[in-house]
C-alpha positions as CSV (number, residue, x, y, z in Angstrom):
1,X,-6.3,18.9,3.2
2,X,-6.2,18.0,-0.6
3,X,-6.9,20.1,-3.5
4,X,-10.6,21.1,-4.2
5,X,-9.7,23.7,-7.4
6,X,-12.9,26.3,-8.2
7,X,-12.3,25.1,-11.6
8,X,-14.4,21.9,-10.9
9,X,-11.0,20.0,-10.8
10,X,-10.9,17.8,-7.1
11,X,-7.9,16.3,-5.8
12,X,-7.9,13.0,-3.8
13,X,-4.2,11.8,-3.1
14,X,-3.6,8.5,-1.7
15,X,-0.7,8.1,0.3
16,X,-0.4,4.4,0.7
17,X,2.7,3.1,3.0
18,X,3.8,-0.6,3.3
19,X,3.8,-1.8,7.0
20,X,6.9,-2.3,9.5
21,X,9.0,-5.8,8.2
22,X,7.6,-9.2,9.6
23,X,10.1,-10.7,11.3
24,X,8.4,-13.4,13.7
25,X,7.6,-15.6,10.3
26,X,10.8,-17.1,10.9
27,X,11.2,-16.9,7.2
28,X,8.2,-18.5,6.0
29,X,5.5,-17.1,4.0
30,X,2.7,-15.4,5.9
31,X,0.4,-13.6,3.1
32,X,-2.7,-13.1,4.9
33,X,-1.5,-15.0,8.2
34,X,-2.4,-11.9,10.9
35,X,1.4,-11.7,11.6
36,X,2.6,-8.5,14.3
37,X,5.6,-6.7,12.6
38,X,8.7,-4.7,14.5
39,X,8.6,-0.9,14.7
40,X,11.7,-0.1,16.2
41,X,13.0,2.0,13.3
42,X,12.3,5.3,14.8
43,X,14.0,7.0,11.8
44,X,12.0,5.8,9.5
45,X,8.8,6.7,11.4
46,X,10.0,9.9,12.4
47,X,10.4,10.6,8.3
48,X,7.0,9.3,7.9
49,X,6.1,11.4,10.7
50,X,7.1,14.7,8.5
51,X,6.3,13.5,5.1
52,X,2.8,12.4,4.9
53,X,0.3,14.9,5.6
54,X,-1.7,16.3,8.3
55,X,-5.7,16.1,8.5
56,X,-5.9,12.9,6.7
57,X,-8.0,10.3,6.1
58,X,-6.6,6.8,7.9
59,X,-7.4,4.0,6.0
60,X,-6.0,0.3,7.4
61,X,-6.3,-3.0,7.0
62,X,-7.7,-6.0,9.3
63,X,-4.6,-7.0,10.0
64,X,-2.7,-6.3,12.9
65,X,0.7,-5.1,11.6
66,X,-0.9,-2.6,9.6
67,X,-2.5,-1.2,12.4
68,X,0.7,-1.2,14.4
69,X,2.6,0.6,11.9
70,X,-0.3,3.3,11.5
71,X,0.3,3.6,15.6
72,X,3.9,4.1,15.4
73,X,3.7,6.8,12.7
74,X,1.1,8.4,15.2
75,X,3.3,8.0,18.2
76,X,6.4,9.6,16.0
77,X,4.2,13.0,16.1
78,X,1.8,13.1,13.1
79,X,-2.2,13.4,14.2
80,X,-4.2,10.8,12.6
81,X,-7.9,10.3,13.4
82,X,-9.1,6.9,13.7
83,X,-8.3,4.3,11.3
84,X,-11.3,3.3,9.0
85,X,-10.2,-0.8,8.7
86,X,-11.2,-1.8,5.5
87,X,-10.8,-5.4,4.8
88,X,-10.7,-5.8,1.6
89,X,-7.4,-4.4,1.4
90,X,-5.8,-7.0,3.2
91,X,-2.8,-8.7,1.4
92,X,-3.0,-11.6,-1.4
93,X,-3.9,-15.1,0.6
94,X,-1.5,-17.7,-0.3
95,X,-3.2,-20.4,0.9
96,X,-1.7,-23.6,1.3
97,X,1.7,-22.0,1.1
98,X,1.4,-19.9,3.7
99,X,3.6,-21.2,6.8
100,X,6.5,-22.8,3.7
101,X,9.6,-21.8,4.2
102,X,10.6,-20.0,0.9
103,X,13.2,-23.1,0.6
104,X,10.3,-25.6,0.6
105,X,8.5,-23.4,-1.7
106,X,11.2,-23.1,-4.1
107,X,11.6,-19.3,-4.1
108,X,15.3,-18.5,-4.3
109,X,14.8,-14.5,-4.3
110,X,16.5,-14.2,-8.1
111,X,14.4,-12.5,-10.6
112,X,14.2,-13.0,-14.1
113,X,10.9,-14.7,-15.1
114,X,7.4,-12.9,-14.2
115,X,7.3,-15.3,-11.0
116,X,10.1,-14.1,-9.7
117,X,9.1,-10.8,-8.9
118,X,6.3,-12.4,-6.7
119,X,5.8,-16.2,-5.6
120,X,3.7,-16.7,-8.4
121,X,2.6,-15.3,-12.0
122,X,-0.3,-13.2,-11.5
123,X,-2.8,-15.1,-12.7
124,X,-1.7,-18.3,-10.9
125,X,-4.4,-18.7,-7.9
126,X,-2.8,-20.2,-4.9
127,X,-3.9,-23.6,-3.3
128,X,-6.9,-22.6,-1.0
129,X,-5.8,-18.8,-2.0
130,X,-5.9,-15.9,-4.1
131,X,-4.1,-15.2,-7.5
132,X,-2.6,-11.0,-7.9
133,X,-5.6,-10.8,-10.2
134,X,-7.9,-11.6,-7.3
135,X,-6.2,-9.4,-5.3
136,X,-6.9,-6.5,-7.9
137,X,-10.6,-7.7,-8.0
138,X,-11.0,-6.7,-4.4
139,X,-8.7,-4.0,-3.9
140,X,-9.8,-2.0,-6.6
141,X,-13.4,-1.3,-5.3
142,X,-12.4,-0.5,-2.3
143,X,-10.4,2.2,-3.2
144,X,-13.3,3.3,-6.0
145,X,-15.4,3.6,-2.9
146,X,-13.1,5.5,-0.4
147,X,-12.4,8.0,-3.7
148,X,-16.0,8.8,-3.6
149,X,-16.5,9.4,-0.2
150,X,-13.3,11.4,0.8
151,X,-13.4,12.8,-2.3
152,X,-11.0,16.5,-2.2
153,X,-9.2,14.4,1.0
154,X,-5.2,13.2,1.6
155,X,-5.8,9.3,2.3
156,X,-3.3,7.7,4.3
157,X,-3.1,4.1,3.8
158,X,-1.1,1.8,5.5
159,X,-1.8,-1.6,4.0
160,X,0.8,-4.4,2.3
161,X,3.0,-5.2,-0.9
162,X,0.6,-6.7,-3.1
163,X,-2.4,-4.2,-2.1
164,X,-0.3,-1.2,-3.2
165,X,1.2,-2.8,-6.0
166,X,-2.5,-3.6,-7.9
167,X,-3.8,0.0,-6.8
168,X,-0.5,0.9,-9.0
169,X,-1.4,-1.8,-11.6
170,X,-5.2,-0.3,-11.5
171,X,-3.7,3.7,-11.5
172,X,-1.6,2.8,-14.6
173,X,-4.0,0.5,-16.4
174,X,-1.1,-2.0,-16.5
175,X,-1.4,-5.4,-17.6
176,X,-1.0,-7.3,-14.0
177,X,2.2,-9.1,-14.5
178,X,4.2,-5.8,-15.3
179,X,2.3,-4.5,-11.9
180,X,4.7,-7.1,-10.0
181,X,7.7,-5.6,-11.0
182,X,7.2,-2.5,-9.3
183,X,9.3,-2.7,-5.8
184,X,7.4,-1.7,-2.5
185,X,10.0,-1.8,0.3
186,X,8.6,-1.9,4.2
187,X,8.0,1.3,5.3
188,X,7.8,3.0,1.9
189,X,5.2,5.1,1.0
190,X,3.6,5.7,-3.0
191,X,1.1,8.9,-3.4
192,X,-1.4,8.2,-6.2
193,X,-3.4,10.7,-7.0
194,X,-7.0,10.8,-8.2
195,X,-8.4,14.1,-10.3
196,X,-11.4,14.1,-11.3
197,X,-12.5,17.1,-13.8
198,X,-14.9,18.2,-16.1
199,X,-13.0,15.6,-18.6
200,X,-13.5,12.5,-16.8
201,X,-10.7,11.0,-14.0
202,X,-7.5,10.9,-14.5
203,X,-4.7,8.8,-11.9
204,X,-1.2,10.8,-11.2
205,X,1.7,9.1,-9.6
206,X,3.3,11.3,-7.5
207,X,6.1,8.8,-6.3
208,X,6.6,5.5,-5.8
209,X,8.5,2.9,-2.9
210,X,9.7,6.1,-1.5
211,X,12.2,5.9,1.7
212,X,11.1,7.9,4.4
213,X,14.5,8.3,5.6
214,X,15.4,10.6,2.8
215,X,14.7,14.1,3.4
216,X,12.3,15.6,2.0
217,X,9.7,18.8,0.7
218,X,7.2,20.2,3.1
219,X,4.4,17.4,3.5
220,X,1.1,20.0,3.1
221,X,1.2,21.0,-0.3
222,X,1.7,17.5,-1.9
223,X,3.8,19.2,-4.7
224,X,6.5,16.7,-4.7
């Protein structure tokens, strides 16, 4: 359970992990294509297992990879109630370049300019699709709404790259192309945490693209 201070200051910490890697794409870009993903990495589910907290809130998306890595974390021993699927915080839609190869698309994986860091600036809309901007426009509700009703509450949230990264761009007030740069491996988790107080709200990062596989501080405070 999350903070609820007698000083009027409540807690809501968002633990949001990144699903299990895609790997029946066969290298081409899926974005919003409902994709299943592999969790065979029992390490890694075992460390999410013990790091993110008991008597949570399960938050998912539509999308069935997300709710196969939130059934793995359960199955590696950590209770979850049932997952509230919330579908606005599905991943960016690429459009017409979902089903590319990256090779057709031109994406050689090297950074350096702001489209590196993603397929395309962030406010470049996709064919048919979204831009990271859109993305922000949707996600950023959602998680405004779930705040409010699970207010004082651990959220676990097992959603994608691009979701995470514009709750972190939103968190941070960043402008949205710096927001790409942040890495968010499969599998990683990122706590953001929401205090409200008599002052206003105020957004904490606790960590970010953490690897589960790294040991770590007992999960029920949330002081790490």
């Amino acid at each position: 359970m999350a903070d609820t201070v007698d000083t009027g200051i409540v807690e809501t910490r968002w633990w949001w992990v990144r699903h299990a890697p895609v790997t029946a794409n066969n290298g081409r870009i899926y974005g919003q294509q409902d994709m299943p993903c592999d969790t065979d990495d029992a390490h890694a589910f075992a460390g999410l297992a013990k790091l993110l907290p008991e008597d949570a809130v399960l938050v998912t998306s539509n999308l069935m990879r997300t709710h196969q890595t939130a059934d793995a974390i359960r199955a590696a021993g950590l209770t979850l109630p049932e997952r509230i699927e919330i579908e606005a915080l599905k991943e960016q839609s690429f459009g017409d370049w979902q089903g590319m190869t990256y090779e057709e698309f031109g994406f050689d994986g090297k950074l350096g300019s702001g489209a590196r860091y993603w397929l395309a600036p962030a406010y470049q809309r996709a064919p048919n699709g979204e831009s990271f901007t859109d993305l922000i426009a949707r996600v950023v509700p959602a998680v405004l709404d779930l705040t409010e009703r699970h207010a004082g509450r651990d959220i676990v949230a097992v959603t994608h790259g691009g979701t995470i990264r514009a709750a972190l761009c939103y968190a941070l007030n960043l402008d949205p192309e710096s927001a790409l740069r942040f890495s968010t491996a499969n599998l990683s988790v990122t706590r953001l945490d929401c205090v409200d107080t008599d002052d206003g709200r105020h957004w904490r990062i606790g960590f970010a693209n953490r690897d589960p596989r790294e040991r770590h501080p007992e999960r029920q405070s949330g002081r790490i």
